[in-house]
N, CA, C and O atoms as CSV, one atom per row, in Angstrom:
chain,resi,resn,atom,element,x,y,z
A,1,UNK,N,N,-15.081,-15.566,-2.302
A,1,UNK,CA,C,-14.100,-14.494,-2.373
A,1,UNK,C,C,-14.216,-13.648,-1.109
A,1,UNK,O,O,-15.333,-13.349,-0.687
A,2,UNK,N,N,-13.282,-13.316,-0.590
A,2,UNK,CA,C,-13.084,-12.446,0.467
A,2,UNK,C,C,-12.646,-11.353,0.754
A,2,UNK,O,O,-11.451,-11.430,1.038
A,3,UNK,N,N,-13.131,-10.148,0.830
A,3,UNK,CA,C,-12.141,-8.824,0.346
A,3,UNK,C,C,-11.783,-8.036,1.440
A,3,UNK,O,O,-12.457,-8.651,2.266
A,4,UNK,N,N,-11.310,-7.258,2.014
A,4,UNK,CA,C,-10.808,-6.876,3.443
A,4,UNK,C,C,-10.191,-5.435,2.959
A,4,UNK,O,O,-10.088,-5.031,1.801
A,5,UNK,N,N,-9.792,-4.745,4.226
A,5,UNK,CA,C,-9.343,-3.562,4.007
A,5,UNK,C,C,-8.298,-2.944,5.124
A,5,UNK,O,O,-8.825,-2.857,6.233
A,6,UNK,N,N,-7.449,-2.666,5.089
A,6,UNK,CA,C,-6.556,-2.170,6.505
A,6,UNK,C,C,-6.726,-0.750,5.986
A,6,UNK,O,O,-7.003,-0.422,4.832
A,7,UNK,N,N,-6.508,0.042,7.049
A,7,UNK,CA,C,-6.344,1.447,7.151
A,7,UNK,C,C,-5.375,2.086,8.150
A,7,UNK,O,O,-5.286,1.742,9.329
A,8,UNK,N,N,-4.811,2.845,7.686
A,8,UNK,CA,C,-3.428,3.558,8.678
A,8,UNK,C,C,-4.046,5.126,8.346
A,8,UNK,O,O,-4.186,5.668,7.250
A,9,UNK,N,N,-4.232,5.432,9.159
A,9,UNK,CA,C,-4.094,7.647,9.247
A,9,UNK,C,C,-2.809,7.744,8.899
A,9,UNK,O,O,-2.678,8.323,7.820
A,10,UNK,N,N,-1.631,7.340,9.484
A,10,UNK,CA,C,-0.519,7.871,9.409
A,10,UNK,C,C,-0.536,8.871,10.725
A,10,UNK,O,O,0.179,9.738,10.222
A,11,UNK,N,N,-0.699,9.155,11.456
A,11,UNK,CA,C,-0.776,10.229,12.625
A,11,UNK,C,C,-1.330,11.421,12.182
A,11,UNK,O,O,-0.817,12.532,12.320
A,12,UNK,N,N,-2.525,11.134,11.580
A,12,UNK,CA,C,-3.346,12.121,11.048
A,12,UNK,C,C,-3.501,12.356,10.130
A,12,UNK,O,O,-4.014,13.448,9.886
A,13,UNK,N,N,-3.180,11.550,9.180
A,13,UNK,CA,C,-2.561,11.841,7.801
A,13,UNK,C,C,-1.423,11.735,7.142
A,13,UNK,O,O,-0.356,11.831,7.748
A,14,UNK,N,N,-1.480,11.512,5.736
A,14,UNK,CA,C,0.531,11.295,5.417
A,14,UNK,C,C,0.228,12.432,4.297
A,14,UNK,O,O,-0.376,12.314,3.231
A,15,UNK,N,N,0.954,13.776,4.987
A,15,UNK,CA,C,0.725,14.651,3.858
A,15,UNK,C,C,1.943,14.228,2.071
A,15,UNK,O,O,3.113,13.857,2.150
A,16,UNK,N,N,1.419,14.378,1.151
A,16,UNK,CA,C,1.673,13.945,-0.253
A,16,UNK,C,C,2.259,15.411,-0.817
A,16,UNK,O,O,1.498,16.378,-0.793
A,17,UNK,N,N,3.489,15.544,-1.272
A,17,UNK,CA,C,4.686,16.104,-2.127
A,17,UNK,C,C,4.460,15.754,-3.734
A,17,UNK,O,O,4.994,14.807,-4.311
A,18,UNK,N,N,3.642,16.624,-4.279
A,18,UNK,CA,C,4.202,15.965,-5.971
A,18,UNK,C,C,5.764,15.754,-6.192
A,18,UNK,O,O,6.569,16.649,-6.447
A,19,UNK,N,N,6.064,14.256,-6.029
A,19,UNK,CA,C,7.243,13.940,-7.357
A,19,UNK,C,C,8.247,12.916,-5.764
A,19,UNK,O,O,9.089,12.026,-5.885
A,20,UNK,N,N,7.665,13.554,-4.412
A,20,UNK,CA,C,7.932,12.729,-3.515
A,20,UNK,C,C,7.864,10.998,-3.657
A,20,UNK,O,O,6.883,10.395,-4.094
A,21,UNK,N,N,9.083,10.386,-3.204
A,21,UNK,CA,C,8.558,9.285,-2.593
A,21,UNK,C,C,8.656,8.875,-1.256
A,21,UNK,O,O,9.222,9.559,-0.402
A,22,UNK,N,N,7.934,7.388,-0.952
A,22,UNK,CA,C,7.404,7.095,0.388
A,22,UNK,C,C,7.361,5.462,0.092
A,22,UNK,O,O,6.637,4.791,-0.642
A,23,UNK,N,N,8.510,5.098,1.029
A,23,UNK,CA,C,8.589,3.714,1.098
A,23,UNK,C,C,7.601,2.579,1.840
A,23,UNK,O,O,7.726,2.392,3.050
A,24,UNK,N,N,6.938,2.078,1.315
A,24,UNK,CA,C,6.199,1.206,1.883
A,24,UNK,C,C,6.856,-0.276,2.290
A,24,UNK,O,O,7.737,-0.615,1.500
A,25,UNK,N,N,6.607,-1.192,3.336
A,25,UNK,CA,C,7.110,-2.540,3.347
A,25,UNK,C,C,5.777,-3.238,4.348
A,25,UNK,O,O,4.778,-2.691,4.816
A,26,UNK,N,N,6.207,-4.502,4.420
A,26,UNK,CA,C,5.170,-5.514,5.052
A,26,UNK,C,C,5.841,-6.572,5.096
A,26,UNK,O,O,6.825,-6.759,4.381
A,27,UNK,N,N,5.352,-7.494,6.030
A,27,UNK,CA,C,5.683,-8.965,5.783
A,27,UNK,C,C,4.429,-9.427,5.871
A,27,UNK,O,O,3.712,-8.836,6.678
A,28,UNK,N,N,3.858,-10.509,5.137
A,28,UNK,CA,C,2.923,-11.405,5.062
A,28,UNK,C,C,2.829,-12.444,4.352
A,28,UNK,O,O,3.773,-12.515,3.565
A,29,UNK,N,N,1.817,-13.631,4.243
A,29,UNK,CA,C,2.040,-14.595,4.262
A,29,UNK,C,C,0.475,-15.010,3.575
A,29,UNK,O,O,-0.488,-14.308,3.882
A,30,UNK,N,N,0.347,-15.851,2.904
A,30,UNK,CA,C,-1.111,-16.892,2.058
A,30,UNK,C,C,-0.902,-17.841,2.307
A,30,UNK,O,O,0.226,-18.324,2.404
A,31,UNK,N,N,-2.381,-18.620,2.558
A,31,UNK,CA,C,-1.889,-19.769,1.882
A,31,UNK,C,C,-2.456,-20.079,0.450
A,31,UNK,O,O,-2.009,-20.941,-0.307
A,32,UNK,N,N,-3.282,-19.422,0.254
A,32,UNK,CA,C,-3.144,-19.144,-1.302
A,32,UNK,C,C,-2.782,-18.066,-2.022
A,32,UNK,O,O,-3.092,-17.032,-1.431
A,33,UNK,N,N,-2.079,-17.824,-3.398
A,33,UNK,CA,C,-2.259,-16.411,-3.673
A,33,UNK,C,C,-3.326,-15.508,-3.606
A,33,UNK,O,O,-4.433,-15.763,-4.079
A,34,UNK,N,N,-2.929,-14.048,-2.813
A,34,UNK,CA,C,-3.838,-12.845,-2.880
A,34,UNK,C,C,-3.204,-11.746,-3.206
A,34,UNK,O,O,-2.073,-11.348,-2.930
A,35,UNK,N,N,-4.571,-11.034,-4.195
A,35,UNK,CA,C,-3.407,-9.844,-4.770
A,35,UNK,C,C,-4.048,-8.596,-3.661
A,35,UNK,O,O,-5.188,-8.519,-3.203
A,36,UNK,N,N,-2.903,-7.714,-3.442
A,36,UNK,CA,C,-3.032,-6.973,-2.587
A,36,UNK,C,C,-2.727,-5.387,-3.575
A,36,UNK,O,O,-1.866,-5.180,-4.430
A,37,UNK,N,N,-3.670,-4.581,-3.105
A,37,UNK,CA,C,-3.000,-2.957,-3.423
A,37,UNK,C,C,-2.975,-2.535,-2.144
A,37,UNK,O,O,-3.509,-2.839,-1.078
A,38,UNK,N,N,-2.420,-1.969,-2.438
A,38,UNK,CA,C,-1.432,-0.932,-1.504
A,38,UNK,C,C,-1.195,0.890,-2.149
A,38,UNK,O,O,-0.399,1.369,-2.957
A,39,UNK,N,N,-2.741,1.723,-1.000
A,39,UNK,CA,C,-2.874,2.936,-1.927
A,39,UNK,C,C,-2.676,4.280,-1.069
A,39,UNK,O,O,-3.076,4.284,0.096
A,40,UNK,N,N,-2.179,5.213,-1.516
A,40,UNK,CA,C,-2.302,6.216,-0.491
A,40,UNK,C,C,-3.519,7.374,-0.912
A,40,UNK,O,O,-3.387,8.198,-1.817
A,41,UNK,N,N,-4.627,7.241,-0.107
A,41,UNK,CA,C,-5.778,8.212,-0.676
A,41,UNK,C,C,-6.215,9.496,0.383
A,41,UNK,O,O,-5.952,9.851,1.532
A,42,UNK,N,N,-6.895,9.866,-0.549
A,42,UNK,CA,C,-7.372,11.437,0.444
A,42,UNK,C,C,-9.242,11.239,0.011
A,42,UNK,O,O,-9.606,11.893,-0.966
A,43,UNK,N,N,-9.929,10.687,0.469
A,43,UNK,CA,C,-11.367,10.736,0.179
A,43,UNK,C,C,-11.109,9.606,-1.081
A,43,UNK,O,O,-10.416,8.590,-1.020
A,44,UNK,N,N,-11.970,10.170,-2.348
A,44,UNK,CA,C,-11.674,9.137,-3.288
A,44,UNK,C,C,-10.568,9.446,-4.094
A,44,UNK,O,O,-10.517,8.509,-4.891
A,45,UNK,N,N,-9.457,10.392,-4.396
A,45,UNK,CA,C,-8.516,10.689,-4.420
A,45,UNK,C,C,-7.386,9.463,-4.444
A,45,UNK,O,O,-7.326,8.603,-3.566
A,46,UNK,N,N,-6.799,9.507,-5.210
A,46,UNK,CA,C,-5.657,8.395,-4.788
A,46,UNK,C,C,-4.207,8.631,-5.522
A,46,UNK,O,O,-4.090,8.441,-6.732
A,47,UNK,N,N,-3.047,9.084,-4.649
A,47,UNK,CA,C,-2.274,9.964,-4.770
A,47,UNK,C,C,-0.846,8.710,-5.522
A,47,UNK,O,O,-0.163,8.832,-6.539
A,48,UNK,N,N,-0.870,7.920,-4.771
A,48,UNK,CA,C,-0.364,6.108,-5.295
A,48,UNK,C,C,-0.367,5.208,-5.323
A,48,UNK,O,O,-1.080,4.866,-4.379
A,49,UNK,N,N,0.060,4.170,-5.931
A,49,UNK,CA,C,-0.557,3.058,-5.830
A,49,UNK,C,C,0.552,2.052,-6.146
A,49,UNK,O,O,1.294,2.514,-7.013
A,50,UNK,N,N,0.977,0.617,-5.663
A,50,UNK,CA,C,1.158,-0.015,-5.771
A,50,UNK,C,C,0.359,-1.900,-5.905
A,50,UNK,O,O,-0.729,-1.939,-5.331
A,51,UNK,N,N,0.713,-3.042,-6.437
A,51,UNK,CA,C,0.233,-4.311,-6.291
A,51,UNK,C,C,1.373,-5.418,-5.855
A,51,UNK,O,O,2.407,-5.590,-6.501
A,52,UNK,N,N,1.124,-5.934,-5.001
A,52,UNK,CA,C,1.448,-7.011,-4.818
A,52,UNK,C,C,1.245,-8.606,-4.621
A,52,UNK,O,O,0.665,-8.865,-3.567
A,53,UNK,N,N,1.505,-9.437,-5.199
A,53,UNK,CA,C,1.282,-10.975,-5.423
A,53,UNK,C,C,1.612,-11.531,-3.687
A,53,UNK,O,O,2.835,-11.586,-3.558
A,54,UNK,N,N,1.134,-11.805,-2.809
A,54,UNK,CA,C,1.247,-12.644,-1.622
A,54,UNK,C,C,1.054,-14.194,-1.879
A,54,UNK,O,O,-0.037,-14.755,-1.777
A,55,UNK,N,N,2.487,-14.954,-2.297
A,55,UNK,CA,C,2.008,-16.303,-2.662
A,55,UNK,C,C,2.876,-17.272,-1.899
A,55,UNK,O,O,3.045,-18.357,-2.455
A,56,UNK,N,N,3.553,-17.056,-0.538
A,56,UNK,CA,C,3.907,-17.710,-0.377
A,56,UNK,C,C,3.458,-18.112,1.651
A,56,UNK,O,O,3.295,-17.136,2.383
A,57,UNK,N,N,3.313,-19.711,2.318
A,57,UNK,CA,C,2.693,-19.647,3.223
A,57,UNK,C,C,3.545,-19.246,4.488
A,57,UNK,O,O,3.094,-19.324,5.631
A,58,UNK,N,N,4.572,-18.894,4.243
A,58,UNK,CA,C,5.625,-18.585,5.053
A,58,UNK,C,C,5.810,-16.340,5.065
A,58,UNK,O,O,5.635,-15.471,4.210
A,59,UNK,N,N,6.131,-16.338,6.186
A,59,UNK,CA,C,5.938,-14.561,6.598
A,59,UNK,C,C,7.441,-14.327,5.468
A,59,UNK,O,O,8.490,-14.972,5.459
A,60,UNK,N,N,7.031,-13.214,4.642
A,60,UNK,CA,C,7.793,-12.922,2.970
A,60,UNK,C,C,8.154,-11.377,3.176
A,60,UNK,O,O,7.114,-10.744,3.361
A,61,UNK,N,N,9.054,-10.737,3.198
A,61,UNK,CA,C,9.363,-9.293,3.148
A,61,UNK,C,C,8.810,-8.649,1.662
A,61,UNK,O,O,9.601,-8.834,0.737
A,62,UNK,N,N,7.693,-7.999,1.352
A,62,UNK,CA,C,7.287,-7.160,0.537
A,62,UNK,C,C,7.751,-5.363,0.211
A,62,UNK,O,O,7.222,-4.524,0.940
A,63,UNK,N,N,8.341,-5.080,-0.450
A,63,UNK,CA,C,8.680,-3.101,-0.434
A,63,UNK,C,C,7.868,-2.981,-1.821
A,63,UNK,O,O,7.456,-3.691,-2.738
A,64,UNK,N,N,7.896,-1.612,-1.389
A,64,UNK,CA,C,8.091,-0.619,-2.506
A,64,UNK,C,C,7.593,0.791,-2.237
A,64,UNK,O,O,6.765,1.107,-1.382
A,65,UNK,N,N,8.083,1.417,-2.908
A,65,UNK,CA,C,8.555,3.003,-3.171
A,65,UNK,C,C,7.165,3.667,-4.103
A,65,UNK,O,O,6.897,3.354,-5.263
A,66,UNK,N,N,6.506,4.515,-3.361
A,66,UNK,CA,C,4.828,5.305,-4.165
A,66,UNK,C,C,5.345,6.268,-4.291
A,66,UNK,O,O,5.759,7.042,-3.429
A,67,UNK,N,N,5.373,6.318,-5.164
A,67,UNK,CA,C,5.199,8.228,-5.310
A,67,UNK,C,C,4.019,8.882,-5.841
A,67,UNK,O,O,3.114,8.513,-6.590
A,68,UNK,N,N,4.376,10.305,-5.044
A,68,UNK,CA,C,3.119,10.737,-5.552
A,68,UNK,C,C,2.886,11.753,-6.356
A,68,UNK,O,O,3.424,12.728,-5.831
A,69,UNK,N,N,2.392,12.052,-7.317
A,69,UNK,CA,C,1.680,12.670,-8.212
A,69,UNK,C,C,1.122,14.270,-8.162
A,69,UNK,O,O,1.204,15.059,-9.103
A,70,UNK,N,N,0.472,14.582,-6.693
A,70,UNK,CA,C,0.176,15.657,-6.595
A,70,UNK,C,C,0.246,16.013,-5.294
A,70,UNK,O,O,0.670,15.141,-4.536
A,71,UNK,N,N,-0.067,17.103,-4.807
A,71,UNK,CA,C,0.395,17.512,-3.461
A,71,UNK,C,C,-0.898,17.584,-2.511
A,71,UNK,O,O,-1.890,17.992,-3.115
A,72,UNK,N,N,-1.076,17.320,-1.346
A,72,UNK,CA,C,-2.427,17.374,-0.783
A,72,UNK,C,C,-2.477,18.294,-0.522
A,72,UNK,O,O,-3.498,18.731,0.008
């Protein structure tokens, strides 16, 4: 098993709006299925969250829309 991690600041941060949303997208590609989250955090904090299934070996357009919960 292999587990990995990307990280974005956002340009210092992505300040969080309770009730805001914030569109996320990607393209990527497996060659086997991997499940991916996709989170927006502040320390251990985690303001949203999405999952996505990556199952196909060809580059795949992924979205979706987090919202968040509380305000940073």
């Amino acid at each position: 098993k292999e587990d990995g991690r990307i990280y974005n600041t956002g340009y210092c941060g992505i300040p969080q709006k309770a009730g805001a949303s914030y569109v996320f997208y990607m393209f990527a590609k497996a060659e086997e299925p991997k499940e991916l989250i996709v989170s927006i955090k502040e320390g251990e904090k985690t303001y949203s969250c999405t999952e996505f299934t990556v199952s196909s070996s060809e580059y795949t357009y992924y979205s979706s829309v987090l919202t968040a919960d509380e305000d940073t």
